[in-house]
C-alpha positions as CSV (number, residue, x, y, z in Angstrom):
1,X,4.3,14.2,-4.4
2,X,1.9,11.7,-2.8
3,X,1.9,10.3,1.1
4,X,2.2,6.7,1.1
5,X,2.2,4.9,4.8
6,X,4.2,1.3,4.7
7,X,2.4,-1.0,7.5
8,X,4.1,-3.6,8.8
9,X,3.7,-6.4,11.1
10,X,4.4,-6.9,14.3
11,X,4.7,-10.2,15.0
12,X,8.2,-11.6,15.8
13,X,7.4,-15.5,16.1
14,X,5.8,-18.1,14.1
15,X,3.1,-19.5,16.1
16,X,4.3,-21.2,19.5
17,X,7.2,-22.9,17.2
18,X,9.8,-20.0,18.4
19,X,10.8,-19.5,14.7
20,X,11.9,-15.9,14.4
21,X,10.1,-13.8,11.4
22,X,9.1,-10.0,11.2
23,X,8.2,-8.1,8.0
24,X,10.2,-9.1,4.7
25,X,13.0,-6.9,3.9
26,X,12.8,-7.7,0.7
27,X,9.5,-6.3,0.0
28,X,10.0,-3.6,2.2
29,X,13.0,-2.6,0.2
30,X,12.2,-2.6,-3.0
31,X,8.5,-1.0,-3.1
32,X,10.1,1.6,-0.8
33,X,13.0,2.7,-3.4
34,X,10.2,2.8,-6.1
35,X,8.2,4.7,-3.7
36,X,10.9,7.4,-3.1
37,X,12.6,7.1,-6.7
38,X,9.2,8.5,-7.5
39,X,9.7,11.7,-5.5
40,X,6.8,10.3,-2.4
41,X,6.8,10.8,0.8
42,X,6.7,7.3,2.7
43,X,6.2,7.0,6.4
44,X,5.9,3.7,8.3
45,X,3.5,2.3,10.9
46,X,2.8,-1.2,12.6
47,X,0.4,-3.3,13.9
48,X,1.7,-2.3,17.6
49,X,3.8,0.6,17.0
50,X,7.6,1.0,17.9
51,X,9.9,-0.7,15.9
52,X,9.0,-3.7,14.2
53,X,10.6,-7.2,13.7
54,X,12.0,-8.3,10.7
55,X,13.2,-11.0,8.4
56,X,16.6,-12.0,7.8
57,X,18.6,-9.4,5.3
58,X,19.8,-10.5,2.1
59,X,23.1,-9.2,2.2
60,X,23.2,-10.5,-1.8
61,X,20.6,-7.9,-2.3
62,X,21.5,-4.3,-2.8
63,X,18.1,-2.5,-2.1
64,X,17.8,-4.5,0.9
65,X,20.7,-3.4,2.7
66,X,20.8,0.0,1.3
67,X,17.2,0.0,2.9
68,X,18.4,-1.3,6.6
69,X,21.0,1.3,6.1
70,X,19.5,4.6,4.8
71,X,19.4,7.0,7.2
72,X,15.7,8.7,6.6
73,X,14.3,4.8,6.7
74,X,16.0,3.7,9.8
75,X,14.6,6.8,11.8
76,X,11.0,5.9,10.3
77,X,11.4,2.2,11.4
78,X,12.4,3.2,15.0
79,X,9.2,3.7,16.3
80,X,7.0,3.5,14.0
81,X,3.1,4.4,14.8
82,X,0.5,1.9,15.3
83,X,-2.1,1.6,13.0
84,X,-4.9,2.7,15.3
85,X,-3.8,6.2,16.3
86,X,-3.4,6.7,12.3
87,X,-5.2,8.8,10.3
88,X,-6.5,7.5,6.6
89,X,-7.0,11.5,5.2
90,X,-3.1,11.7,6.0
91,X,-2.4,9.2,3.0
92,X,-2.8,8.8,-0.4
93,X,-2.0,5.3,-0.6
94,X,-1.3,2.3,1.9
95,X,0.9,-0.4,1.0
96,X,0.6,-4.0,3.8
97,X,4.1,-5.3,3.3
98,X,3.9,-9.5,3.7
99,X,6.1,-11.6,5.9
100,X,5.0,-14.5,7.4
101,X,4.0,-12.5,11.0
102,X,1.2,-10.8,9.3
103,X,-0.8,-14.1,9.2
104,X,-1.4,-13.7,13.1
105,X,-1.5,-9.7,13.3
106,X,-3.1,-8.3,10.0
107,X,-6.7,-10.4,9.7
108,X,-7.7,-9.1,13.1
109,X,-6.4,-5.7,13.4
110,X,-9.5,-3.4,13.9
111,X,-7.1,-0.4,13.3
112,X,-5.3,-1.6,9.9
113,X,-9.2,-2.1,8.8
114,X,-10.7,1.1,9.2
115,X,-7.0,2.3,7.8
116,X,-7.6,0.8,4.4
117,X,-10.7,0.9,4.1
118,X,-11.0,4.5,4.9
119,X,-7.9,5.2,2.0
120,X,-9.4,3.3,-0.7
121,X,-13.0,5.2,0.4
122,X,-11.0,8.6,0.3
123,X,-10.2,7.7,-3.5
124,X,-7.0,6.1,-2.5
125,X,-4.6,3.6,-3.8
126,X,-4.3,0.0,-1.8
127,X,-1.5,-2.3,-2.4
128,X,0.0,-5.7,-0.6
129,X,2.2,-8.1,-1.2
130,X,2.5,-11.9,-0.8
131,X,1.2,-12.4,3.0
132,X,0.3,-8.8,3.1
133,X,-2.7,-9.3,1.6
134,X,-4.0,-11.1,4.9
135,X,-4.8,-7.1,6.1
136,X,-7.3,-7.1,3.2
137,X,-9.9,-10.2,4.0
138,X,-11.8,-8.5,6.4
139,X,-11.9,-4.9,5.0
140,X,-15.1,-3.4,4.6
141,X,-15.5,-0.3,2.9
142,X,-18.3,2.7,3.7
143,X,-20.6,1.0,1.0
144,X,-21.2,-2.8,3.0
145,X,-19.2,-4.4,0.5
146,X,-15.9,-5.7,1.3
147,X,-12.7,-4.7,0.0
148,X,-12.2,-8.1,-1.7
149,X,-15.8,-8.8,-2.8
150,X,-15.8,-10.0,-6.6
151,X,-12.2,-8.4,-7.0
152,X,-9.2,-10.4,-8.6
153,X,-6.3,-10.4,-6.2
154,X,-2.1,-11.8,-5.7
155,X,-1.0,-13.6,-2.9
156,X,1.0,-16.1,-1.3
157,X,-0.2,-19.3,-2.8
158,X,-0.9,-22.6,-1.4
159,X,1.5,-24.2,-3.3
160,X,4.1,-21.9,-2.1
161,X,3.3,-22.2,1.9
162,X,4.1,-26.2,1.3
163,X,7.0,-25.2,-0.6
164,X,8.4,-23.1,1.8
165,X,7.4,-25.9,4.7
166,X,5.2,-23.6,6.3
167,X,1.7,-25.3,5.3
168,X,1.5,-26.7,9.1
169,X,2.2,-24.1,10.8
170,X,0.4,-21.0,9.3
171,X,-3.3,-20.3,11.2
172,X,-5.1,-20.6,7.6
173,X,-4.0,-20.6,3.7
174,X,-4.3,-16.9,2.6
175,X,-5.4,-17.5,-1.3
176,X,-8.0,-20.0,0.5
177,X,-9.5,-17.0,2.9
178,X,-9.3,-14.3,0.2
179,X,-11.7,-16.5,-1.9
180,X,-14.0,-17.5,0.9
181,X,-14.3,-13.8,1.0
182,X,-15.9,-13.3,-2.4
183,X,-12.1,-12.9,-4.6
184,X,-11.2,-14.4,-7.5
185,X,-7.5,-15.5,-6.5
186,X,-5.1,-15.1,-9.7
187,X,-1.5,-17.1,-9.2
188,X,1.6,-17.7,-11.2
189,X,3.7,-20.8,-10.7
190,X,5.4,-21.1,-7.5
191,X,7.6,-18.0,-6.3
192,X,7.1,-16.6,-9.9
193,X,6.3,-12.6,-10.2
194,X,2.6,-11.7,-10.4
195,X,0.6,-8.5,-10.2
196,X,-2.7,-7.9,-10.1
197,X,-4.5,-4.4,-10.5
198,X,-8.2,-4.3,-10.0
199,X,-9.4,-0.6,-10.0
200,X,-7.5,0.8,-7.4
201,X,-6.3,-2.2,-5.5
202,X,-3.0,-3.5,-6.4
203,X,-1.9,-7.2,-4.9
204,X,0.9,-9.0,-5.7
205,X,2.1,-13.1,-4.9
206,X,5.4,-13.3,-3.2
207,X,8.7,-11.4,-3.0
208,X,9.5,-11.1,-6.5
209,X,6.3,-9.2,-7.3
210,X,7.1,-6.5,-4.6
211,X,8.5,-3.5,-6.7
212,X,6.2,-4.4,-9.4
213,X,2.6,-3.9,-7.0
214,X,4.3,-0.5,-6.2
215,X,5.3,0.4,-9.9
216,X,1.7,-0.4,-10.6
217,X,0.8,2.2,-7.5
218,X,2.9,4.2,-8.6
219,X,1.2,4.3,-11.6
220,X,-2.5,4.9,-10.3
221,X,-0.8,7.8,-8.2
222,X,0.1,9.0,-11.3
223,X,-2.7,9.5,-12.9
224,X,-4.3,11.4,-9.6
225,X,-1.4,13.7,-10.3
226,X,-1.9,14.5,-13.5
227,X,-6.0,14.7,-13.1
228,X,-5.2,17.5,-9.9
229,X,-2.6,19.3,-12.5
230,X,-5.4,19.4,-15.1
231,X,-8.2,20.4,-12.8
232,X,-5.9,23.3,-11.4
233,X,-4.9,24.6,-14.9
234,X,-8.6,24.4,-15.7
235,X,-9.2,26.4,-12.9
236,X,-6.4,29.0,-13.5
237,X,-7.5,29.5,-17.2
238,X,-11.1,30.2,-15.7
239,X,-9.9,32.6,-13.1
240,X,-7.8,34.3,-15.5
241,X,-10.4,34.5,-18.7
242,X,-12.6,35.7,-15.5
243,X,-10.1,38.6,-14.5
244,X,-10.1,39.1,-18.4
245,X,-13.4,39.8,-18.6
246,X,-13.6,42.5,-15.6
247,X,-10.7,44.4,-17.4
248,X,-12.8,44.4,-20.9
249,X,-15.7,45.3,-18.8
250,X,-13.9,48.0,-16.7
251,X,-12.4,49.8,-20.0
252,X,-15.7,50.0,-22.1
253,X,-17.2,51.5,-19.2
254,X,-14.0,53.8,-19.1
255,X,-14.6,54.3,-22.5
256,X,-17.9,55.1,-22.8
257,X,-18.0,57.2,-19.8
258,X,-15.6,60.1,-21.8
């Protein structure tokens, strides 16, 4: 079992338009039931702590509103804990759900930076989805470098801001920024699944590539698993040859002491 922390924004307005947003359920949801399906331990934390705002609920989606409703997740989303009183060596992996608030609250966010930065130097696992890939531009990680720099990435295209008519209202266009930043921005066709892994970073484009950025997590966790089972059993077999030895030592000595 592996800690995973779910950050999510905390925005609850587009711009000055008074639109209501908040994180997307959807890709909350679905990463989360992969997440716990998995055997993890997810906890949740926001830009400003307490309980975060959030996008319409699909009622046509199962995992949705078997996610609004679970018990374990509701108690997690009530007050959740902001992302600058949190503390990277906790967690294994961080996962910056998208929604269109995280545009204003993610780029900025001192906290979420030193947060993923300081997972992916601990050897951890970094995922985001569609917008939530707007925590990652201005990551830098212990080396200089940033997060981004020379990496291919997912996220919410251009194409798919105008589509979804909000190309005049979002501060900047998030595959734009990632590139300025030194990635290589990797798209489908609009609202179409992608996933992108790049050593341990794990991005994804929109909604429909949420449970597959944390099946690919999921994945990389895996692996961590089964390297810390064979380094134990490694260690077991030495102890034990070790022990072995003291016996075979202890009874020759036995031996040729009669």
């Amino acid at each position: 079992m592996k800690k995973i922390l779910m950050v999510l924004t905390s925005v609850s307005e587009l711009g000055d338009t008074g639109e209501k947003t908040g994180y997307n359920v959807a890709e909350a949801a679905h990463p989360w039931k992969v997440f716990r399906d998995s055997g993890h331990f997810v906890d949740f934390a926001s830009i400003a702590g307490g309980q975060p705002p959030r996008d319409e609920v699909d009622a046509d989606d199962p995992l949705q509103v078997a996610f609004t409703e679970d018990e374990t997740a509701r108690a997690g989303l009530y007050n959740t804990a902001r992302v600058d009183v949190v503390d990277p060596g906790q967690y294994d992996a961080v996962f910056l759900v998208g929604g269109h608030g995280t545009m204003w609250d993610f780029p900025d966010s001192d906290g979420l930076q030193k947060l993923v930065g300081g997972v992916y130097d601990a050897g951890g696992v970094v995922g985001a989805v569609c917008h939530g890939p707007a925590g990652l531009v201005n990551v830098e990680l212990a080396n200089g470098f940033r997060l981004v720099e020379g990496r291919k990435v997912a996220a919410f295209t251009n194409d798919e801001e105008v589509a979804a008519g909000k190309d005049k209202i979002i501060p900047f266009f998030l595959a734009d920024r990632l590139e300025e930043r030194g990635a290589t921005h990797v798209s489908a066709d609009v609202f179409q699944e992608k996933v992108v892994v790049d050593d341990r970073l794990v991005t994804g484009q929109n909604p429909a590539s949420a449970a597959g950025v944390a099946k690919e997590m999921e994945k990389l966790l895996a692996e961590v698993i089964h390297q810390e089972k064979a380094e134990e059993q490694s260690e077991s077999e030495a102890l034990r040859a070790e022990r072995d030895a003291e016996k075979d030592a202890k009874k020759a000595a036995d031996q040729s002491g009669h």
